[in-house]
NUTIBA-920182 format. One record per residue: chain; x, y, z of N, C-alpha, C, O in turn; residue in one letter; residue number from 0. Coordinates in steps of 0.001 Angstrom, whole numbers, always signed. Example, Ala and Ser with C-alpha at 12.3 -4.5 7.8 and 13.67 -1.06 7.14 Angstrom:
<sites>
  mol   n.east  n.north     n.up  ca.east  ca.north    ca.up   c.east  c.north     c.up   o.east  o.north     o.up  type  seq
    A   +13190    -5690    +7800   +12300     -4500    +7800   +13200    -3300    +7800   +14236    -3319    +8465     A    0
    A   +12850    -2250    +7080   +13670     -1060    +7140   +12900      +30    +7870   +13409    +1138    +8039     S    1
</sites>
This chain:
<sites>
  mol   n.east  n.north     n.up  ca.east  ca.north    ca.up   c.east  c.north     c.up   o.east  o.north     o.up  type  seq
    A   +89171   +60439   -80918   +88392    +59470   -80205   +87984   +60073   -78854   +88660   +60678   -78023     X    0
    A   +86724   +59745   -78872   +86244    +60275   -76998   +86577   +59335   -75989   +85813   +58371   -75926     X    1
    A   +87582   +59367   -75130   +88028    +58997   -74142   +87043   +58993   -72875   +86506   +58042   -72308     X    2
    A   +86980   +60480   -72600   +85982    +60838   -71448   +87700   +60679   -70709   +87626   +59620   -70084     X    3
    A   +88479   +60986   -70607   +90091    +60915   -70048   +90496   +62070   -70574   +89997   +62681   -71519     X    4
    A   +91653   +62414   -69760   +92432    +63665   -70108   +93694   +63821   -71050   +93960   +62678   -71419     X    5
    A   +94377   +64499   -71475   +95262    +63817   -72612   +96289   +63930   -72003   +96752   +64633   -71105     X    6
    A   +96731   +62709   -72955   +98141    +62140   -72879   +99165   +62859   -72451   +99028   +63976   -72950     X    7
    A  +100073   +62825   -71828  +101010    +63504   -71404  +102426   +63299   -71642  +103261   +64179   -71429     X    8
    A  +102727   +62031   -72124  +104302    +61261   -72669  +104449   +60911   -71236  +105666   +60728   -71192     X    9
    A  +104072   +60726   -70203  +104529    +60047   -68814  +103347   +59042   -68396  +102207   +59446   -68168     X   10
    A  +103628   +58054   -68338  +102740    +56886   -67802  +102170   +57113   -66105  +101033   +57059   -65636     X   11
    A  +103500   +57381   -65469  +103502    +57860   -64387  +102478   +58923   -63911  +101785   +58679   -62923     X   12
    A  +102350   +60186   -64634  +101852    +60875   -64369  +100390   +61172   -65003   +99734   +62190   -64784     X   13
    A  +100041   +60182   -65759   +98457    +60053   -66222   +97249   +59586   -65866   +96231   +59438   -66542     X   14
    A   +97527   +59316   -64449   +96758    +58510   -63619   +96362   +59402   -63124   +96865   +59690   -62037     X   15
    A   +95258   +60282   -63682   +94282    +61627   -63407   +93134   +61123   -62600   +92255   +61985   -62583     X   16
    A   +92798   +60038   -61911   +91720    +59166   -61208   +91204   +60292   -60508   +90064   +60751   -60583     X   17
    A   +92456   +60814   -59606   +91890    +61519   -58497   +91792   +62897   -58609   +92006   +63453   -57532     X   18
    A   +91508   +63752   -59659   +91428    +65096   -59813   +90106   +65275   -60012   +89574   +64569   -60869     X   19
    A   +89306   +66232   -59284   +88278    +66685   -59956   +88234   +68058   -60472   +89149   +68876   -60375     X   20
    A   +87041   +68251   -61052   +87121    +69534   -61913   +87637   +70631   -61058   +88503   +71309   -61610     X   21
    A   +87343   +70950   -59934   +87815    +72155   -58882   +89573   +71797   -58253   +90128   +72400   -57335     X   22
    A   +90030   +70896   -58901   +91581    +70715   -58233   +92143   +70813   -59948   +93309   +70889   -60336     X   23
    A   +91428   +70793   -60413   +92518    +70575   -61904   +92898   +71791   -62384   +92157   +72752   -62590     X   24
    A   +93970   +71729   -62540   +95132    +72699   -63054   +95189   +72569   -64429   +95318   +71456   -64939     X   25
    A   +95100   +73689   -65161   +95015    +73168   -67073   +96852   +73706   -67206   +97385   +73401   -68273     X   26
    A   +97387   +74163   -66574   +98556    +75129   -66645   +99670   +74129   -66941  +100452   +74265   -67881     X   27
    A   +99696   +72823   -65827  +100368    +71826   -66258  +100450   +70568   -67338  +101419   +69854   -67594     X   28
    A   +99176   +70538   -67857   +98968    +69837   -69098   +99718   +70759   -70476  +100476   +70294   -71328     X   29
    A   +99086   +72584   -70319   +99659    +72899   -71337  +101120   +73138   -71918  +101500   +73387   -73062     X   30
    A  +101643   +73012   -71000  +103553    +73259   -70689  +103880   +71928   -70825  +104961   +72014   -71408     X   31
    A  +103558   +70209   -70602  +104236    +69194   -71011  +103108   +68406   -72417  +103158   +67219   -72739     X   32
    A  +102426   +69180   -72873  +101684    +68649   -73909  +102549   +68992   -75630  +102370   +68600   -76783     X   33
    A  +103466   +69884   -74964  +104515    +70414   -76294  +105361   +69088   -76793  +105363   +68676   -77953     X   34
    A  +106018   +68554   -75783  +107207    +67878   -75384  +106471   +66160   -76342  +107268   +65504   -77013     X   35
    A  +105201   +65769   -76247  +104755    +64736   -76569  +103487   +64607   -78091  +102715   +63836   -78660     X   36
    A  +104061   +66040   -78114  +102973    +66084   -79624  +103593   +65322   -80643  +104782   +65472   -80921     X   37
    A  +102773   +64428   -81274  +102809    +63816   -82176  +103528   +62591   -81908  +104436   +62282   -82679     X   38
    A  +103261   +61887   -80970  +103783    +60670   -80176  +102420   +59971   -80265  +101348   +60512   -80537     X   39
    A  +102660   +58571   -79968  +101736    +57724   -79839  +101551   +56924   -78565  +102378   +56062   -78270     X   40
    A  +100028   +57288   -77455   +99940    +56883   -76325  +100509   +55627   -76010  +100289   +54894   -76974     X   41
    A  +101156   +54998   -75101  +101532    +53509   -75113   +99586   +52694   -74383   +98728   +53068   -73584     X   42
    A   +99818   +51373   -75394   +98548    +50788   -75337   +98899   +49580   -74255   +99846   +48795   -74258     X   43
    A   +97739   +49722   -73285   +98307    +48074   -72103   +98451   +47084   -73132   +97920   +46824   -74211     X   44
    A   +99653   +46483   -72172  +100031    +44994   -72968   +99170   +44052   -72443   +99268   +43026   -73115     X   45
    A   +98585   +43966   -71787   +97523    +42754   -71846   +96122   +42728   -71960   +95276   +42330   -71160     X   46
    A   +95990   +43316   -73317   +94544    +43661   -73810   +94655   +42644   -74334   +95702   +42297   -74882     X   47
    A   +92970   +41515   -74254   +93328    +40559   -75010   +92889   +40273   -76627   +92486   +41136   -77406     X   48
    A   +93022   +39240   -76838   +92326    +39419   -78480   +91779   +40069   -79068   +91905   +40724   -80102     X   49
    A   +90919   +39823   -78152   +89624    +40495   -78760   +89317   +41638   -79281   +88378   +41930   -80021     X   50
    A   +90557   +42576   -78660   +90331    +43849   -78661   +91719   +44340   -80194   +92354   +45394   -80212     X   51
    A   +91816   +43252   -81228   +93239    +43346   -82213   +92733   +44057   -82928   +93544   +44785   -83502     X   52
    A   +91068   +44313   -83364   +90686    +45529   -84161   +91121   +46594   -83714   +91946   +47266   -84333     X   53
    A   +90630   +46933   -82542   +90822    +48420   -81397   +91971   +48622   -82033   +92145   +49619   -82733     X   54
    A   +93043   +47530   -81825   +94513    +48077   -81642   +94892   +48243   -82835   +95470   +49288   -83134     X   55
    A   +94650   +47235   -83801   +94869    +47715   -85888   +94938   +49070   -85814   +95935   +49784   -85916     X   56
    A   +92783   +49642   -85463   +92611    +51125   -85843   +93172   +51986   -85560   +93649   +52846   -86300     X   57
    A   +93230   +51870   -83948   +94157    +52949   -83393   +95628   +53063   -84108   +95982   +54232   -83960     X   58
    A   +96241   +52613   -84546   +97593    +52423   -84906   +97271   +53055   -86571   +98055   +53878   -87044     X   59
    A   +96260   +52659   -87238   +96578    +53253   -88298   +95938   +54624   -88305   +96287   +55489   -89109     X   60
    A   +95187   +54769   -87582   +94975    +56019   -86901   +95945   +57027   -86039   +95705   +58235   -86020     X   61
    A   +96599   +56692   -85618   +98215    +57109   -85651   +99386   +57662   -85939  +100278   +58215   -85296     X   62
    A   +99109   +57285   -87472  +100375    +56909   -88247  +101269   +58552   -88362  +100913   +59607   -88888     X   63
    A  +102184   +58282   -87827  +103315    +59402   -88376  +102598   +59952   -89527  +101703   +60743   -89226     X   64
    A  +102754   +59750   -90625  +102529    +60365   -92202  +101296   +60287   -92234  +100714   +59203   -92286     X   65
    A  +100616   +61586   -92205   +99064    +62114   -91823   +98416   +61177   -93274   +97391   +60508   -93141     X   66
    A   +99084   +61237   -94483   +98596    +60626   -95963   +98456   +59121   -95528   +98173   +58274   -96376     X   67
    A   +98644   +58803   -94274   +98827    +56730   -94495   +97331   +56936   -93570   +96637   +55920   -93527     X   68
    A   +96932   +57847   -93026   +95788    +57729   -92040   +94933   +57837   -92513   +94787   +58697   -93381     X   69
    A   +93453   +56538   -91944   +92380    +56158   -92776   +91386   +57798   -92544   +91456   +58791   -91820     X   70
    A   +90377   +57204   -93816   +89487    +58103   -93425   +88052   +57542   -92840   +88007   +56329   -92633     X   71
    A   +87014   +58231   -92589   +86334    +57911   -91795   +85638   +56558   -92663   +85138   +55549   -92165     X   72
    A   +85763   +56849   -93884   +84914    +55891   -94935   +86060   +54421   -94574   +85595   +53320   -94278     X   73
    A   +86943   +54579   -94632   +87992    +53639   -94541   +87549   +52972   -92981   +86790   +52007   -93067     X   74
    A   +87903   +53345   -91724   +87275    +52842   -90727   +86162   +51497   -90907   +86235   +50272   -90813     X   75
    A   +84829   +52787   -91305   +83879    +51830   -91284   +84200   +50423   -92673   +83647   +49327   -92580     X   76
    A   +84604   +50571   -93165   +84874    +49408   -94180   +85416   +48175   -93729   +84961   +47055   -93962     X   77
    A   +86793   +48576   -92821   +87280    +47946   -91882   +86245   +47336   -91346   +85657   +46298   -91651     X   78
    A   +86075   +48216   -90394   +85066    +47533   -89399   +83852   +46735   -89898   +83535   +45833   -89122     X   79
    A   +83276   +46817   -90737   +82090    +46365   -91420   +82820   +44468   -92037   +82133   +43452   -91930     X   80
    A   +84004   +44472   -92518   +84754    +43126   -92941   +85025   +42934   -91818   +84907   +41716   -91687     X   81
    A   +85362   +43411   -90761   +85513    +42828   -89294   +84614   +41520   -88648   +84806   +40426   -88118     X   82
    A   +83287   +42584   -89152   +82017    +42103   -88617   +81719   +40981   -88972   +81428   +39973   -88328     X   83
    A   +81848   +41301   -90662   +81252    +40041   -91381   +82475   +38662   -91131   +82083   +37535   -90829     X   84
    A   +83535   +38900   -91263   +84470    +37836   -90967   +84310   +36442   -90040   +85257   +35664   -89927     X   85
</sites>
């Protein structure tokens, strides 16, 4: 998914990249704690509201530990398309 954000890091704390721009950013420290959180799943704000229970379905089965339970792109849009119509 395109974020337009930097990746995840396993620290909440430390993902609040607001204030870096391209001439202060360091790639050295992303690549040394990006080991530690591979294959983890970003934590999602808890007060997203309703509206957004598709977002959070996809992402999650988009996710999934066991690469075989994760949709494919045809799967998505199907989803999303019974979303629509619902």
């Amino acid at each position: 998914m395109l974020t337009l954000q930097l990746p995840y890091n396993g620290d909440e704390a430390e993902s609040d990249y607001s204030n870096i721009t391209d001439s202060s950013f360091n790639t050295s420290a992303l690549e040394s704690s990006t080991d530690s959180v591979y294959g983890t799943r970003p934590p999602l704000p808890q007060d997203l509201p309703e509206e957004y229970d598709i977002v959070k379905e996809i992402f999650n089965w988009c996710t999934e530990i066991d690469y075989l339970k994760r949709p494919s792109a045809k799967d998505i849009l199907t989803r999303l398309q019974v979303f629509t119509t619902s």
